[in-house]
C-alpha positions in Angstrom: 0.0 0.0 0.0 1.3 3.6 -1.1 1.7 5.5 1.6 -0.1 8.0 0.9 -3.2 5.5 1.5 -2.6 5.0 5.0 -0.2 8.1 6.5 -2.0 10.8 8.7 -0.3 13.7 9.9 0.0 14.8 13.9 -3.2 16.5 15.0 -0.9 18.9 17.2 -4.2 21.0 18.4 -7.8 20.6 18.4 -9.3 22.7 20.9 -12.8 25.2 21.6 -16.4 24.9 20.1 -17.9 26.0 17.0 -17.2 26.3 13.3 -13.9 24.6 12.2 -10.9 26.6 11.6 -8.1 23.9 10.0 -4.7 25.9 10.5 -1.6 24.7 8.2 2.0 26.0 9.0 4.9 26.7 6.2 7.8 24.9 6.2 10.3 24.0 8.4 7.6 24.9 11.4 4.7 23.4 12.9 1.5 24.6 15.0 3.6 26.6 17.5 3.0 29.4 14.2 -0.2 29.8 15.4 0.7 30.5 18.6 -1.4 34.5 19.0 -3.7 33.7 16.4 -5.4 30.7 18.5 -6.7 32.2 21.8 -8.1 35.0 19.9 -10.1 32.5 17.9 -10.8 29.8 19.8 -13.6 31.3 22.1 -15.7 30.8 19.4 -14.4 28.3 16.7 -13.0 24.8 16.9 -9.6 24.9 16.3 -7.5 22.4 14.6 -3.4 22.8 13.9 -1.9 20.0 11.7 1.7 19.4 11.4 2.6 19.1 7.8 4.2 15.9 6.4 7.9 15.8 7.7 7.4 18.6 10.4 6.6 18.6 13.5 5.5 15.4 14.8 4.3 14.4 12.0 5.8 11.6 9.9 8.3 11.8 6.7 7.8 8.4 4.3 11.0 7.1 3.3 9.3 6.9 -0.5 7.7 10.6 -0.1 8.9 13.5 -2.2 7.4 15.9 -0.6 5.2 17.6 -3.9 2.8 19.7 -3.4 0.3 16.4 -4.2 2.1 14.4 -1.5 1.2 17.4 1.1 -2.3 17.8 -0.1 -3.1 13.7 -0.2 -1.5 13.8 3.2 -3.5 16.7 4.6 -7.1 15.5 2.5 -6.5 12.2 4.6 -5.9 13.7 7.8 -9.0 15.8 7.5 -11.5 13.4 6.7 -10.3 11.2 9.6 -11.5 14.3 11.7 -14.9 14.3 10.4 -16.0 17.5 10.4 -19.6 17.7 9.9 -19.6 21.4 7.9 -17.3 23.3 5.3 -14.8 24.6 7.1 -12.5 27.9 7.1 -9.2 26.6 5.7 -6.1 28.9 6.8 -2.6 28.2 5.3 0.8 30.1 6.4 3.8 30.3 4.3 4.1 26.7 2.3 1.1 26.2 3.8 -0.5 28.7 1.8 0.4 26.7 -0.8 -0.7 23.6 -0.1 -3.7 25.0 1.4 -4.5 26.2 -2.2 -4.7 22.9 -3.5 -6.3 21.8 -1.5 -9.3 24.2 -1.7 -8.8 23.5 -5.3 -9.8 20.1 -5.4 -12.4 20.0 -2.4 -14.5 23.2 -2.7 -17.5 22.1 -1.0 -15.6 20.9 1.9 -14.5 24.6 2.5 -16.2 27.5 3.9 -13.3 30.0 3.0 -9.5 30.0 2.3 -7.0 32.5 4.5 -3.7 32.7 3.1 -1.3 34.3 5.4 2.8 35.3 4.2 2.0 33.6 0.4 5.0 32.7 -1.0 4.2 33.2 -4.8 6.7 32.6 -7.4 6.2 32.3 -11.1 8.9 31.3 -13.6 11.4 34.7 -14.1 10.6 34.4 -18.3 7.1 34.7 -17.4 7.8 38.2 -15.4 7.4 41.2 -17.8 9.5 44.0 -15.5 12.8 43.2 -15.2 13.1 44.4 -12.1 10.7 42.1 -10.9 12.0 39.4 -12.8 15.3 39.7 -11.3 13.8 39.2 -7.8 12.0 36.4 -9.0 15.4 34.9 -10.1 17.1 35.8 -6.7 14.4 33.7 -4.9 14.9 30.9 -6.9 18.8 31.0 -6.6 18.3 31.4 -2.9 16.7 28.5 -2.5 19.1 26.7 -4.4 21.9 27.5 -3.0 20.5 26.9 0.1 19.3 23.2 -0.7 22.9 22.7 -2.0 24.6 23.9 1.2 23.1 21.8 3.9 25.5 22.5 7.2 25.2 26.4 6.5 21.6 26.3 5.9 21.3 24.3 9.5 23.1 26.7 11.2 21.5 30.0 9.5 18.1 28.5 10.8 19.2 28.0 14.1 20.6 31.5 14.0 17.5 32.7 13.1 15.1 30.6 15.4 17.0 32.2 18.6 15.8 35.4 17.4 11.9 34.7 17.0 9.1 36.1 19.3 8.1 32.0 18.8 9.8 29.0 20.6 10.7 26.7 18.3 9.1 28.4 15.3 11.7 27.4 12.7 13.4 24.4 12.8 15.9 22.7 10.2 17.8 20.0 11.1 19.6 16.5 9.7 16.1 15.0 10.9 13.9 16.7 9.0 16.7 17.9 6.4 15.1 15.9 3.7 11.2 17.0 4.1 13.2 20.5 4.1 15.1 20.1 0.8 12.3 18.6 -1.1 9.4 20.5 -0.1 11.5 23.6 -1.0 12.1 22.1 -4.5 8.9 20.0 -5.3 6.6 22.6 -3.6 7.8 26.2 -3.5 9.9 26.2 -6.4 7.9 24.7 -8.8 4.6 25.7 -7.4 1.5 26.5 -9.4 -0.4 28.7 -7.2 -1.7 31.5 -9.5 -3.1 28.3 -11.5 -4.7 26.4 -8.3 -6.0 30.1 -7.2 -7.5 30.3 -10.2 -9.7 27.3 -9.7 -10.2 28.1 -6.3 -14.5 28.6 -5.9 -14.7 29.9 -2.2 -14.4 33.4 -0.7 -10.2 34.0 -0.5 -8.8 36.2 2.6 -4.9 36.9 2.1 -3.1 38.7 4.9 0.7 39.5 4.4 3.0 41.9 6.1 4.3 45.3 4.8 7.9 44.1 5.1 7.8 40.5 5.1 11.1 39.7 2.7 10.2 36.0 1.3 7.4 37.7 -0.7 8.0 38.4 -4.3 5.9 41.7 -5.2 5.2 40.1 -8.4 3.3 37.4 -7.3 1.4 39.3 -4.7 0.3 41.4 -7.2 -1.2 38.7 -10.1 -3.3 37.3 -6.3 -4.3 41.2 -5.8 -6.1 40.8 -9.3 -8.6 37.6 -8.5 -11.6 38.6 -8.1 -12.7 36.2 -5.1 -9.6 37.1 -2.9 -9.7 40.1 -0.5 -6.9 41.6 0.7 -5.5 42.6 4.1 -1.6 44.3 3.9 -0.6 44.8 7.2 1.9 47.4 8.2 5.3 47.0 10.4 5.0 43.4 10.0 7.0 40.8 8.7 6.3 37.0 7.4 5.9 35.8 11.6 2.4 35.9 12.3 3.2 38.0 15.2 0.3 39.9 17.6 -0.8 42.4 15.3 -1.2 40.3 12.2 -3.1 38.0 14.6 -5.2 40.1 15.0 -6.3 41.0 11.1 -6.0 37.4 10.7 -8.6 36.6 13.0 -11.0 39.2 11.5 -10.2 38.3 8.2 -11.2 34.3 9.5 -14.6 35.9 10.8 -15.4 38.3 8.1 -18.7 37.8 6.6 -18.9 36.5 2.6 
């Protein structure tokens, strides 16, 4: 049996009462992302963290390559082992934006709304008209090369940067989950097809994103602003951590009526 047939993921929270809230962290994280949006939220709504495939305590198959498709089939089984009984507001951070995406895709009547927080959206560099936006589509893509190529620096950078967060434990990259790391950064953010999966997309779609968050491309933020079903929410002096403030717009953009 595939293991996509049988693998759930780590249900890390599922706490309060009322509509469903399904939360989905980015990469190299888990549920502790969520940690100010929850009790803002959770007075009212059932809340429900999952730890994506490879993160957290979730598990990595040895035969996974961590797509976009092995995220979603992983997620899609996860959820209906919950049950939940009505559509559901679908909220996706970073990668998990992403993935979150696809997922709305492919189910739309199992969703009430999608929230995409910090979206990551990169498009080929050909496919950028401005240069100047084409070259910082192109230094996103070498980044993440170069950082896939150089493991021990990329370990250490990350821990560098984890001492600094407002979050305990919010980033994480290590030899254990080194290889959910590499391959979600090539086989999901690098070759992504959001813009395409948004497209498709049939619900109501919130996307809240900081003012200076630096892993967003201005390019693809842009081609989302244009949609028609998504909303937008820019949030000043903030960054890509979902951090008190942009709980907050988060948590009205989650309640906001259709």
């Amino acid at each position: 049996m595939s293991w996509w047939r049988s693998t759930r993921l780590h249900v890390a929270l599922d706490t309060g009462n009322g509509p469903p809230v399904v939360l989905l962290h980015g990469i190299a994280s888990s549920s502790v992302t969520f940690q100010f949006l929850v009790p803002l939220i959770a007075t009212h709504h059932r809340v429900i963290a999952i730890d994506l495939l490879g993160f957290g305590r979730s598990p990595a198959p040895e035969s996974a390559t961590f797509t976009i498709d092995d995220h979603v089939s992983a997620i899609a089984r996860t959820i209906a082992a919950l049950r939940l009984r009505e559509p559901f507001v679908l909220v996706g951070h970073s990668m998990g934006s992403i993935i979150a995406t696809r997922y709305a895709a492919r189910n739309p009547r199992r969703l009430q709304k999608l929230v995409l927080v910090s979206p990551p959206v990169y498009i080929p560099p050909a496919a950028v008209g401005d240069w100047r936006d084409r070259t910082t589509m192109d230094f996103y893509l070498r980044l993440y090369d170069f950082l896939r190529n150089n493991k021990e620096f990329t370990i250490t950078a990350a821990a560098n940067l984890a001492r600094l967060s407002p979050i305990k434990n919010l980033l994480d990259v290590s030899e254990a989950n080194w290889r959910a790391f590499a391959l979600s950064l090539q086989n999901a953010i690098q070759t992504q097809t959001t813009v395409s999966d948004l497209a498709a997309v049939r619900v109501p779609v919130e996307m809240v994103y900081g003012a200076l968050d630096p892993l967003l491309a201005s390019a693809g933020i842009r081609i989302l602003e244009q949609l028609r079903n998504v909303r937008v929410h820019r949030v000043e002096v903030s960054d890509h951590i979902i951090r008190p403030r942009m709980a907050r717009v988060l948590a009205a953009a989650i309640d906001a009526p259709q």
